[in-house]
N, C-alpha and C positions, 0 to 999 in steps of 0.2 A: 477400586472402581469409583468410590466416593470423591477420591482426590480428581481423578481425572477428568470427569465431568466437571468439576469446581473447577478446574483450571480452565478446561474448554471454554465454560459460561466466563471464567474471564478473560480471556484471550480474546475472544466474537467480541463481548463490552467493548473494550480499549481500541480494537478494529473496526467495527460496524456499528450502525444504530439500525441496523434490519432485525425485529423481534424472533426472537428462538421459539418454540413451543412451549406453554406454561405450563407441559408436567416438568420440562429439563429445567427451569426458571426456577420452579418451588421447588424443586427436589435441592437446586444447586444454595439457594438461600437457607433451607431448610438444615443442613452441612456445616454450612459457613456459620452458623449461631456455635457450629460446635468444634469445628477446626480452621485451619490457618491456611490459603491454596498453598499451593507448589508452585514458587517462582519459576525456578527451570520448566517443570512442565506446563508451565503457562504462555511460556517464552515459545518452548517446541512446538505449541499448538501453531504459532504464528502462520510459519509456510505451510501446514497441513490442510490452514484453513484456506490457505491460498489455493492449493490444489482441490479440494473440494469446491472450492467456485472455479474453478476451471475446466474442471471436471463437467459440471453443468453448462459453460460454455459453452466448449467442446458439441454437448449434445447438441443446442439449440443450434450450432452452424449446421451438424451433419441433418439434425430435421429439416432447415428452409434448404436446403440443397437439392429437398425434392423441385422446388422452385426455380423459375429462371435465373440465369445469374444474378440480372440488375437488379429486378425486384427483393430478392433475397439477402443481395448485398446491402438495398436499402433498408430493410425491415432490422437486418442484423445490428447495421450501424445506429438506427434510430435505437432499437431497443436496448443497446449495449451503453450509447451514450447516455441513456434515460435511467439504467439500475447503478452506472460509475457514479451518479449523482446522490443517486435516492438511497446508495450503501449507507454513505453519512451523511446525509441530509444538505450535501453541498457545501460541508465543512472544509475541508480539504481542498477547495477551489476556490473557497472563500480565503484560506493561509495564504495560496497563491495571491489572491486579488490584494491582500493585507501586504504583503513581503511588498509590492511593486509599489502601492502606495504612497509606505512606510519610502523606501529608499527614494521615491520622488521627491519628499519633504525633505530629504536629506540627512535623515537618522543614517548611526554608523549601524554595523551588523549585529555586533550587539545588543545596541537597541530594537534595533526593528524583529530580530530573532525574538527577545521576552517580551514584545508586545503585540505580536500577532493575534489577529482578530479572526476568527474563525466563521463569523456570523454573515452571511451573504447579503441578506435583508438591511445591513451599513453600511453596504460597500457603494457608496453615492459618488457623483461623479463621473467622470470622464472615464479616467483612468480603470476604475473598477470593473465599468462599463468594458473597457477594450481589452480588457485580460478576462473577462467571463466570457464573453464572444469568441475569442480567439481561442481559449484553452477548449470550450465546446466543437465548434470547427477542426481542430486538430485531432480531437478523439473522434468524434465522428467520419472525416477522414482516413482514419487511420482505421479503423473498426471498417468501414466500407472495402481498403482494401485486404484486408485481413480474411474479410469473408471471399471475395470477387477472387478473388488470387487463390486463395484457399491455403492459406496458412494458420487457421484457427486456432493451431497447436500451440503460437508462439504468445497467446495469453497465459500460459503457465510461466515462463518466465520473466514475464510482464509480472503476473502478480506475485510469484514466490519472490523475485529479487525485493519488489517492493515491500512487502513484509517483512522478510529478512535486514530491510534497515532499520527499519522501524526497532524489530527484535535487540538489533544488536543498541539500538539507539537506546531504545529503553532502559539499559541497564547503569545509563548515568544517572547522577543525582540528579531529583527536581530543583528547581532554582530556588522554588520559596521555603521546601521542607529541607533541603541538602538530604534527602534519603533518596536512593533510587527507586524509579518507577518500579525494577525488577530486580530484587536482590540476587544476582548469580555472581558466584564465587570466581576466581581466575581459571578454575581448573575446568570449571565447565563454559565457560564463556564462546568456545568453539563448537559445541556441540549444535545447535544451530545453526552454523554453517555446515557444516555434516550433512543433516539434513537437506538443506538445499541443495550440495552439492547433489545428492544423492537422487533428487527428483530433474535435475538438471540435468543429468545423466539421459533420462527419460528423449529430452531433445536432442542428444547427440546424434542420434539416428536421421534425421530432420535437417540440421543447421548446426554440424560440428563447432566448426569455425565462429561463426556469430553469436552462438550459446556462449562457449568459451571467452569471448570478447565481453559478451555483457557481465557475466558470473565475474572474471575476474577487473574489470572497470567498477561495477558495483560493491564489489567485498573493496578494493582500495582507497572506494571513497567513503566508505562506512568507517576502514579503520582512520581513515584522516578526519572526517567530520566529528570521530567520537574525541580523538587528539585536539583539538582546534576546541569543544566544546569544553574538555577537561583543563585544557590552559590558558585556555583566554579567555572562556565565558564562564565558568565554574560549576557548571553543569547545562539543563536545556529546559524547556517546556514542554508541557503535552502538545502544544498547536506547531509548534517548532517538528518534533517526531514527526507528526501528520504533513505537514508540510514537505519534508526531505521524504519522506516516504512516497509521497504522489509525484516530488518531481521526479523520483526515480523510475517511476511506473513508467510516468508520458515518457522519459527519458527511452527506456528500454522498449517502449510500447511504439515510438515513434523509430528505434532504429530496426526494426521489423519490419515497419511499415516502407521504409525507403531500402533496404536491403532484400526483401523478398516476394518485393512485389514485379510481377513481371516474367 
């Protein structure tokens, strides 16, 4: 039980800057002075945590349902675009705002990949400016028809695929230490997609065809970005992981939105 919780408190860290409760906090530190987490099961928390904020989704759409469509649709949208933010303090939108930047000044992929800025509060300029705007409008969008339409469900694999890249991402070396973020062995390296599959499962009832499309579009590019980072880049970053992980979100979160709305 002690490992698990330890893993959980690190898996939420690495995923969100949303505070846990300080009995789980100090129990999980409290631990840690005395054991070592569990990479694998640090790893496994990834998509579980995905489905527990889904989970909470999910409710919030079926409570404003009591409500009229529009208004409900907007409330949904507003408040969904406002906690995508506030998860990680608009880290993750900031890697976006950094990537497009970076490639306007005309760094190669490599570069602009190990120097990603995560900080939104620098991201000055034009350019900055039209990718925070833009990426907020399109989740907002997109969450409006999600609710209006009433596909709620398709947040689950909106977020499990998005942490499952992350997950798989993780397990390369960091660039400055050469050790991976998450030591998992070759033999377990699939287990985490197991589980995803396994919650993905869950949508086949829903959107056979389009679950299947993103599940396996997202596992393909997970294992070529992890290829690509092992031989060309020689491992990745933390802002780099956060990065591919969000555009996999809006990726899957926007083909939802143009496929099941309607």
């Amino acid at each position: 039980m002690k490992i698990i919780i330890m893993s959980f408190t690190d898996a939420w860290e690495m995923l969100l800057e949303l505070p846990l409760p300080r009995r789980i906090t100090d129990f999980a530190e409290s631990v840690a002075d005395r054991e070592d987490p569990e990479a694998l099961l640090t790893q496994l928390w990834f998509p579980v945590i995905a489905v527990i904020g889904s989970i909470v989704i999910i409710a919030l759409a079926m409570l404003l349902s009591n409500l009229a469509t529009v208004p409900a649709a907007l409330i949904f949208a507003f408040v969904m675009t406002l906690l995508s933010e506030l998860r990680d303090k608009g880290h993750a939108t900031g890697t976006l705002a950094s990537l497009c930047i970076l490639k306007a000044e005309g760094h190669s992929i490599s570069e602009t990949l190990f120097n990603l800025n995560a900080d939104l509060r620098t991201m000055n300029g034009a350019i900055g400016a039209m990718v925070l705007t833009l990426t907020i409008l399109l989740k907002f969008s997109c969450f409006f028809l999600m609710s209006f339409y009433g596909f709620a469900f398709w947040i689950l694999p909106t977020l499990v695929l998005g942490y499952a890249m992350q997950a798989e991402l993780a397990t390369l070396p960091a660039v400055r230490s050469g050790e991976p973020f998450l030591n998992i062995n070759e033999t377990q390296r699939f287990y985490v997609w197991g589980i995803t599959i396994f919650f993905i499962l869950f949508i086949l009832l829903k959107a056979p065809t389009l679950a299947l499309l993103a599940l396996g579009t997202v596992f393909v590019a997970a294992m070529s970005m992890k290829r690509f980072s092992e031989n060309h880049l020689g491992g990745i970053t933390g802002n780099a992981i956060t990065l591919i992980g969000y555009m996999t979100e809006l990726a899957v979160l926007a083909l939802g939105a143009v496929c099941l709305s309607g």
